[in-house]
C-alpha positions in Angstrom: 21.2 -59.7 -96.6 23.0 -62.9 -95.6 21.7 -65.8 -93.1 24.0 -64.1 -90.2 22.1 -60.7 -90.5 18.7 -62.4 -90.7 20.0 -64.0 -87.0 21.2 -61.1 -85.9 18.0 -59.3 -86.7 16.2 -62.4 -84.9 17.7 -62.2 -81.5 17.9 -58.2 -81.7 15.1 -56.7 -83.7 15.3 -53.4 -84.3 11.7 -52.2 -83.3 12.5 -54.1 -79.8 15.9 -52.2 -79.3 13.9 -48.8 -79.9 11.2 -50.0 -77.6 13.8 -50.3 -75.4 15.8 -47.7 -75.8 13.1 -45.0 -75.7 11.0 -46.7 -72.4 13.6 -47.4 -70.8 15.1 -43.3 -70.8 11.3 -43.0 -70.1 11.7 -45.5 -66.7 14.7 -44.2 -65.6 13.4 -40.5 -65.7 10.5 -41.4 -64.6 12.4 -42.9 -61.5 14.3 -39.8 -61.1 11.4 -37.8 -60.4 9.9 -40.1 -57.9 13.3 -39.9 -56.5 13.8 -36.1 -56.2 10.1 -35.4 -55.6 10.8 -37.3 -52.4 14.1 -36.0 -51.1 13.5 -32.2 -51.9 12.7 -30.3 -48.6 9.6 -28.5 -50.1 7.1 -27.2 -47.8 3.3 -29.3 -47.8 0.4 -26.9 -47.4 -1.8 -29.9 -47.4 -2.1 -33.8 -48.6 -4.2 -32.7 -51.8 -2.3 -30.0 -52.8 1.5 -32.6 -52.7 -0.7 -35.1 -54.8 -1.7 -32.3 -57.7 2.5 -31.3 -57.1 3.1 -34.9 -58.0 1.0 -34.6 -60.6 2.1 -32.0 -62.4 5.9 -33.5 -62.4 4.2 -35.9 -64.3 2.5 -33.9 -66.9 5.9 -32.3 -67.5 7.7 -35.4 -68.3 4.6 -36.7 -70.5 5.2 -33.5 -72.4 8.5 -34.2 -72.6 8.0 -38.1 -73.9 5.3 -36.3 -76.5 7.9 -33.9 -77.7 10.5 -37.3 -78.7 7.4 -39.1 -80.3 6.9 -36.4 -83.0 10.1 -35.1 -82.9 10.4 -37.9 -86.6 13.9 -38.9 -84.8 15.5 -40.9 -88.2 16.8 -43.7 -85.4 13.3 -44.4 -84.2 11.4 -44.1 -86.9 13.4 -46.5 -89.2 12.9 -49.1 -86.7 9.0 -48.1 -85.2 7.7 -46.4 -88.2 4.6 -44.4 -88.6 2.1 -46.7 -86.8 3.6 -47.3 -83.8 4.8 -43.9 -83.3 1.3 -42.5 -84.2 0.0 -45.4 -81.8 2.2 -44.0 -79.0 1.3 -40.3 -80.0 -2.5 -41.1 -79.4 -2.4 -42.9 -76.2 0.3 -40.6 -74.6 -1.6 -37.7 -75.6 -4.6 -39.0 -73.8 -2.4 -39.8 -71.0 -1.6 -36.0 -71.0 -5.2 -35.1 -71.1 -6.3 -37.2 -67.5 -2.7 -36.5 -65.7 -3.2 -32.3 -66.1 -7.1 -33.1 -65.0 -5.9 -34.6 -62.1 -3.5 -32.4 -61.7 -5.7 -29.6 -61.8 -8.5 -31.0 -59.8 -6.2 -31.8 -56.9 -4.7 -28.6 -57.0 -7.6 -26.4 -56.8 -9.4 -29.0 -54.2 -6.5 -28.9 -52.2 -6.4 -24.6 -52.4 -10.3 -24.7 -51.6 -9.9 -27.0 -48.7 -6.5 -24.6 -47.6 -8.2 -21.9 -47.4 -11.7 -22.7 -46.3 -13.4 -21.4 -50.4 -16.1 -23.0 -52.6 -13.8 -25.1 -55.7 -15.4 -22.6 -58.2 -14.1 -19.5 -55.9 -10.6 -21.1 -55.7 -10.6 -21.8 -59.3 -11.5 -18.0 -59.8 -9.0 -17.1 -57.4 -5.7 -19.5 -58.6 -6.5 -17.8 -62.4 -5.3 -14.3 -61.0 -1.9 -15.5 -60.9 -0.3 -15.4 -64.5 1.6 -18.1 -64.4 -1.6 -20.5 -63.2 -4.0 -18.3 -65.7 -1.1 -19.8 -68.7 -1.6 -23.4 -67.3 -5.1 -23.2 -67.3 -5.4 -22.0 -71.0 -2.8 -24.8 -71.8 -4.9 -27.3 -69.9 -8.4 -25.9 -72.1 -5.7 -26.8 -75.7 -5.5 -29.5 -74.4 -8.7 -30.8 -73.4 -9.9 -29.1 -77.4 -7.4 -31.4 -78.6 -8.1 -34.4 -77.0 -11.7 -34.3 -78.1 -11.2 -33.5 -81.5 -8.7 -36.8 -81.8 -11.3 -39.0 -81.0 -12.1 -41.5 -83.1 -16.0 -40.4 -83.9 -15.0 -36.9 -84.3 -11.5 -37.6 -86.1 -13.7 -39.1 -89.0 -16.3 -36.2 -89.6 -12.8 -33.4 -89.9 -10.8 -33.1 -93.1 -6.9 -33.8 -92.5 -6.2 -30.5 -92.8 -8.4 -29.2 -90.0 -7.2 -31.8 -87.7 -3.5 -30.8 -88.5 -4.0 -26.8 -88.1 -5.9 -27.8 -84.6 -3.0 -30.1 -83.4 -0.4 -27.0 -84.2 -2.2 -25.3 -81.1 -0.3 -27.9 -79.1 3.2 -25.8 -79.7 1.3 -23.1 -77.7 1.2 -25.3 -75.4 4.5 -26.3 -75.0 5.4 -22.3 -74.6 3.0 -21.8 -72.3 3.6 -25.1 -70.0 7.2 -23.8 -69.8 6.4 -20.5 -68.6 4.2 -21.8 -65.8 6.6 -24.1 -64.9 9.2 -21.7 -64.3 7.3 -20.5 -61.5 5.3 -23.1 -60.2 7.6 -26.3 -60.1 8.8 -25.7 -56.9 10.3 -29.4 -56.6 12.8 -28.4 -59.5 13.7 -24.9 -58.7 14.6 -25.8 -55.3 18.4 -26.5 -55.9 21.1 -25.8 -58.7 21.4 -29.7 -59.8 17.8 -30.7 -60.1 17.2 -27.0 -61.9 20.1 -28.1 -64.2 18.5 -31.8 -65.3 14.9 -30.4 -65.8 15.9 -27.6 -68.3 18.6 -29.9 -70.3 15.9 -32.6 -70.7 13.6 -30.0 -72.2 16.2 -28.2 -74.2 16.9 -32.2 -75.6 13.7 -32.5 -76.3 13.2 -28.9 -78.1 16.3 -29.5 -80.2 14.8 -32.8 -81.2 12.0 -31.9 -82.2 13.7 -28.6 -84.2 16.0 -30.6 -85.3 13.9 -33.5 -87.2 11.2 -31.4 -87.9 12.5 -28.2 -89.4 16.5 -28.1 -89.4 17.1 -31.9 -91.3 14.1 -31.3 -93.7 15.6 -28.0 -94.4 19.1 -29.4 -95.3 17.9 -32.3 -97.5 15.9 -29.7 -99.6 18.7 -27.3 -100.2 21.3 -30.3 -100.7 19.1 -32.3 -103.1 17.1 -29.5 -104.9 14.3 -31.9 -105.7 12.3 -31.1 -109.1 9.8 -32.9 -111.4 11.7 -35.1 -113.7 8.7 -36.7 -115.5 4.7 -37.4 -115.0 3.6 -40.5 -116.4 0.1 -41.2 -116.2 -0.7 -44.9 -115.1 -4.2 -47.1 -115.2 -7.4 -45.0 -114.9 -7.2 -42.4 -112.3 -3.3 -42.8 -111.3 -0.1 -41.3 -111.7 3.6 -41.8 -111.1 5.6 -38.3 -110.6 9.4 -38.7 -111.2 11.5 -36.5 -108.8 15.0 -36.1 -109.7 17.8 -33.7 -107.3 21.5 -33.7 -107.1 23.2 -36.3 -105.1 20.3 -38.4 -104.3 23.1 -41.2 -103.6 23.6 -39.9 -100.0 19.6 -39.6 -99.2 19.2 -42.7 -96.5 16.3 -43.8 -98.7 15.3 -47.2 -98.6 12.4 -49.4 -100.6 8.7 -49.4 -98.6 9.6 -45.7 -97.5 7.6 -42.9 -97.5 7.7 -38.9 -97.6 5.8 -36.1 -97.0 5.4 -34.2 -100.0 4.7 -30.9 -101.0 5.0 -29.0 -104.7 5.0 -25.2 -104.1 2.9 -23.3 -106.4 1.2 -26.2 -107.6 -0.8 -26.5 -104.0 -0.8 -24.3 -100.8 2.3 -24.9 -98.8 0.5 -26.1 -95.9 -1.2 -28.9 -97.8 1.4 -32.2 -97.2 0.5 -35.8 -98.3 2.5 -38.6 -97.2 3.4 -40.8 -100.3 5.5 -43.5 -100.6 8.3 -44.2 -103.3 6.6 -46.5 -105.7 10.3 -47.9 -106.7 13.3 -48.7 -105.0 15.3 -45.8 -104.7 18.4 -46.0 -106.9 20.7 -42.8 -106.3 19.1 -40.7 -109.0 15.5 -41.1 -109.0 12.7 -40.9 -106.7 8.9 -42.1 -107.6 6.1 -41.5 -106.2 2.8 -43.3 -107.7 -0.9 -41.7 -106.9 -4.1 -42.0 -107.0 -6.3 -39.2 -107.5 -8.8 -39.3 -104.8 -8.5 -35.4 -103.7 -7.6 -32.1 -105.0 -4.0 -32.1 -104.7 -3.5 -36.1 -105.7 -5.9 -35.0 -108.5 -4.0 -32.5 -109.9 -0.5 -33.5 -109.8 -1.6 -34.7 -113.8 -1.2 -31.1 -114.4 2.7 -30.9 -112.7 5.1 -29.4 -115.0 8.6 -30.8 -115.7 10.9 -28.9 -113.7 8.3 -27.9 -110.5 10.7 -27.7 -107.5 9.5 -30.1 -104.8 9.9 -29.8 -101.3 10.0 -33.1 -99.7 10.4 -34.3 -96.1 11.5 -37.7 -94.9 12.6 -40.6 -96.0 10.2 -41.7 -93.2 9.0 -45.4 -92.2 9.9 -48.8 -91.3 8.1 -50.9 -93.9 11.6 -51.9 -94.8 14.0 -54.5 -94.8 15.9 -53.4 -91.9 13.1 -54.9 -89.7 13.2 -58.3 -91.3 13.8 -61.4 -89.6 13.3 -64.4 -91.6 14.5 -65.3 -94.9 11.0 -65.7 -96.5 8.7 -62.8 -97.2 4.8 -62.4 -98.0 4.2 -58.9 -99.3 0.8 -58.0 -99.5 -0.6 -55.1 -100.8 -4.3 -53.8 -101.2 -5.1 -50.5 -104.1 -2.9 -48.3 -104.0 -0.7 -49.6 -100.8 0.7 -51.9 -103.7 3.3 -49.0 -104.1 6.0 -49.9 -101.1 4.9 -53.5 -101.8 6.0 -53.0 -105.3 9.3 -51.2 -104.0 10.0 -54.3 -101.7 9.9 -57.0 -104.3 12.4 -54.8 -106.2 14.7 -55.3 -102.7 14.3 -58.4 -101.1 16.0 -61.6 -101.2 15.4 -64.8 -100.4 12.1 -66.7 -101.6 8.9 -63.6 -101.8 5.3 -63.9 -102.3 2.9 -61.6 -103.3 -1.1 -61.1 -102.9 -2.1 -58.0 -104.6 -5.8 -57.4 -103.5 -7.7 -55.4 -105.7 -11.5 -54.6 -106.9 -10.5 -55.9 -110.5 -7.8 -57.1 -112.6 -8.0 -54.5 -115.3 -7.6 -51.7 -112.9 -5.1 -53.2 -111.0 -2.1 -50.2 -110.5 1.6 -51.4 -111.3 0.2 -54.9 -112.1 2.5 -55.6 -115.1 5.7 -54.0 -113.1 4.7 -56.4 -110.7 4.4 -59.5 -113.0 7.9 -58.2 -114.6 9.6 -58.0 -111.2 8.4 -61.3 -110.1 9.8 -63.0 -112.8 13.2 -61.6 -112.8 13.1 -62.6 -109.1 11.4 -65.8 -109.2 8.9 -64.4 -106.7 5.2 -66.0 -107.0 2.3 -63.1 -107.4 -1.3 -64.1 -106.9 -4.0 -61.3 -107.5 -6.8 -61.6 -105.2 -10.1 -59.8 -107.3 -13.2 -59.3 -107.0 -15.8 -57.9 -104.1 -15.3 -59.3 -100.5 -18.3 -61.3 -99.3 -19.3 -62.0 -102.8 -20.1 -65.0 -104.5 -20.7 -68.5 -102.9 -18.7 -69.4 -101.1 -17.9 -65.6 -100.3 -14.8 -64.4 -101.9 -12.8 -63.8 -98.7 -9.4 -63.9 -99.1 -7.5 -63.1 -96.0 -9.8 -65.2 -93.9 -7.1 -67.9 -91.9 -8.0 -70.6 -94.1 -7.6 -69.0 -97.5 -4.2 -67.0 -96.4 -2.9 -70.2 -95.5 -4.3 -72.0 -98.7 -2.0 -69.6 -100.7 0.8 -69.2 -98.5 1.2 -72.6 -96.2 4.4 -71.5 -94.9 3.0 -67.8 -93.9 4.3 -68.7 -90.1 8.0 -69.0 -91.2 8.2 -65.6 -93.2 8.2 -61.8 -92.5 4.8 -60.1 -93.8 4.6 -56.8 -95.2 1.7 -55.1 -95.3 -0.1 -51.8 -96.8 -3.3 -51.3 -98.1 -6.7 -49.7 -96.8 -7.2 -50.0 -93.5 -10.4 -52.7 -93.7 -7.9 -54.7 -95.3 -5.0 -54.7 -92.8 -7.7 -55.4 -89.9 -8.5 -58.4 -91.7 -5.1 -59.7 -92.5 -3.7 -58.6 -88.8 -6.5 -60.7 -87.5 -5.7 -63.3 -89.9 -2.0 -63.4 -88.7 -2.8 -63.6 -85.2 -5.3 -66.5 -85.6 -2.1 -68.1 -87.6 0.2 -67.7 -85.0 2.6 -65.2 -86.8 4.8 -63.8 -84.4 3.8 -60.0 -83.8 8.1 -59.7 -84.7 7.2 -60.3 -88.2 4.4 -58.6 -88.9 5.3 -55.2 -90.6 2.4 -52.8 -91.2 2.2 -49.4 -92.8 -1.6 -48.2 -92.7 -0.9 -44.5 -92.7 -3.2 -43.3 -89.5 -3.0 -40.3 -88.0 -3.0 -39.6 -84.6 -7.2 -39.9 -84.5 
């Protein structure tokens, strides 16, 4: 990457440009509705009733901007990655959750007060009708949903729970569609506005079939992706070698990650999302793991040859979202892996702070030492228990960062490691001044 790319990048960053690109079809549909919402000749039984219509225009579209945001689009999430697209996910799902209250609440009020019934009786009444009885049910998903994603109850459910619950939300989508086929009166009033509300659902149904089962599919039976080689690494960790045929045209790219699954070896609905441990070079993927569950565990016992099925390249913990010359990598445990891929790709001058419990344990460390000297990159690892000692060992407090790395405001930072440690070095950042621009974060959160 030369010094014009690096200015290129500067004045049009490629997160921004998504940003932009996907809230600004969100404004400009958003501003469509308003529009024909207003100029539609609908009857108005009453002023609660054309509030919980409103409403409901809304919910649509939120669904709609839901669909795009786990749709894994390759454009947008190359240049958002994981964690802001997960960040969106969660707060726009919310957003769902209070819009079809309202929506609800209005209507039935506005029914009650129409016909002179108790809310409850209403209620009762409007669930007669099928295609209000299928919004309800979707509205109930919902609600389970939202509940379930919250923060205290995300923690106490294994990922694979959460991910079975959040499939419920595809009933959703079938059952939102049905009800508003016959409910929507603002869009089934003329041929045109029918027309734009069923193409921006069909765009948003082919996106999501698209990147989530139709691409996935077509990289598996192009690249055929099998075990090459297990190698086990320090204590409980291991590298898995993944070979395929032309892996040359996979858009792969160093600080990546994919979801991975190895039929036969685990259930198929059991997917981890690991990242490539080394830069991708055309004929080899790696993926380095530590085993901390059943199926990390056991991938020791993977035999040369196990097909692979593997979705992705996914993330933007890359280069492609760099806009300084200078780079700090800094990686914590086993987040060292896209850090470790990184120093194999970057120019330009790199540092790296490795954060880990002790050196001896320390995964990759001696790839790392390697790879800095062939690239003249400086590697400082930061051991030993936080808050120990006196003074207490505190690395990525403002002071200490800055001790290590004086010029931390002039360079792009890439980050992955638990997520303790990112709060600490995000905070760090922002006490330093660091333009949000060059902060680059990969913390692996779901939506909860």
């Amino acid at each position: 990457m030369g010094v014009r790319d690096i200015k290129t990048h500067e004045n049009w960053p490629p997160a921004a440009v998504a940003r932009a690109v996907l809230f600004g079809a969100l404004g400009a549909n958003l501003l469509f509705v308003w529009i024909t919402f207003a100029v539609t000749d609908v009857p108005q039984k009453n002023a609660l009733i054309t509030v919980g219509r409103f409403l409901g225009l809304h919910v649509a579209l939120v669904m709609i901007f839901q669909l795009v945001l786990i749709a894994r689009i390759p454009w947008l999430d190359r240049r958002l990655g994981m964690d802001q697209l997960t960040s969106l996910h969660r707060w726009v799902g919310f957003t769902l959750f209070w819009t079809l209250l309202l929506h609800v609440a209005f209507i039935v009020t506005g029914f009650a007060q129409l016909y002179h019934n108790p809310v409850p009786v209403q209620l009762v009444s409007l669930a007669g009708s099928l295609p209000v009885a299928l919004g309800l049910i979707a509205f109930v998903i919902v609600a389970v949903v939202a509940v379930i994603s919250a923060r205290r109850a995300r923690r106490r459910m294994s990922y694979e729970t959460w991910h079975a619950v959040h499939f419920l939300l595809y009933l959703v989508i079938v059952l939102a569609l049905i009800h508003q086929m016959f409910e929507i009166t603002t869009f089934t009033a003329s041929a045109w506005t029918r027309t734009y509300w069923w193409l921006l659902w069909t765009a948003a149904l082919t996106a999501l079939v698209v990147g989530r089962v139709v691409l996935p599919m077509l990289r598996n039976a192009r690249h055929r992706y099998r075990v090459l080689a297990v190698v086990p690494e320090a204590g409980d960790v291991v590298s898995v070698y993944v070979t395929g045929r032309d892996l040359d045209r996979l858009p792969a790219r160093a600080g990546q990650f994919m979801l991975w699954r190895f039929p036969g070896h685990n259930p198929w609905w059991q997917v981890n999302p690991w990242s490539l441990s080394a830069a991708p070079d055309g004929q080899t993927l790696r993926l380095t793991v530590k085993g901390v569950g059943t199926t990390s565990a056991g991938l020791r016992d993977l035999r040369v040859g196990t097909r692979v099925f593997a979705e992705g390249p996914y993330g933007a913990l890359t280069s492609l979202n760099r806009t300084r010359p200078a780079s700090l990598l800094i990686a914590g445990g086993i987040g060292v892996t896209p850090i470790r891929a990184l120093l194999e790709d970057l120019t330009g001058p790199v540092t790296v702070l490795y954060r880990v419990p002790s050196e001896p344990g320390a995964v990759l460390l001696d790839e790392l030492r390697t790879l800095a000297e062939l690239r003249g990159a400086q590697l400082h690892v930061l051991a030993g228990r936080t808050g120990a000692g006196t003074p207490p060992n505190r690395p990525f407090a403002p002071e200490n960062l800055v001790a290590l790395v004086p010029d931390v405001a002039e360079r792009d930072v890439y980050i992955c490691g638990p997520d303790a440690m990112a709060v600490a070095v995000l905070g760090a950042l922002r006490d330093l001044g660091v333009p949000k621009r060059q902060v680059h974060a990969e913390r692996f959160r779901m939506a909860g």
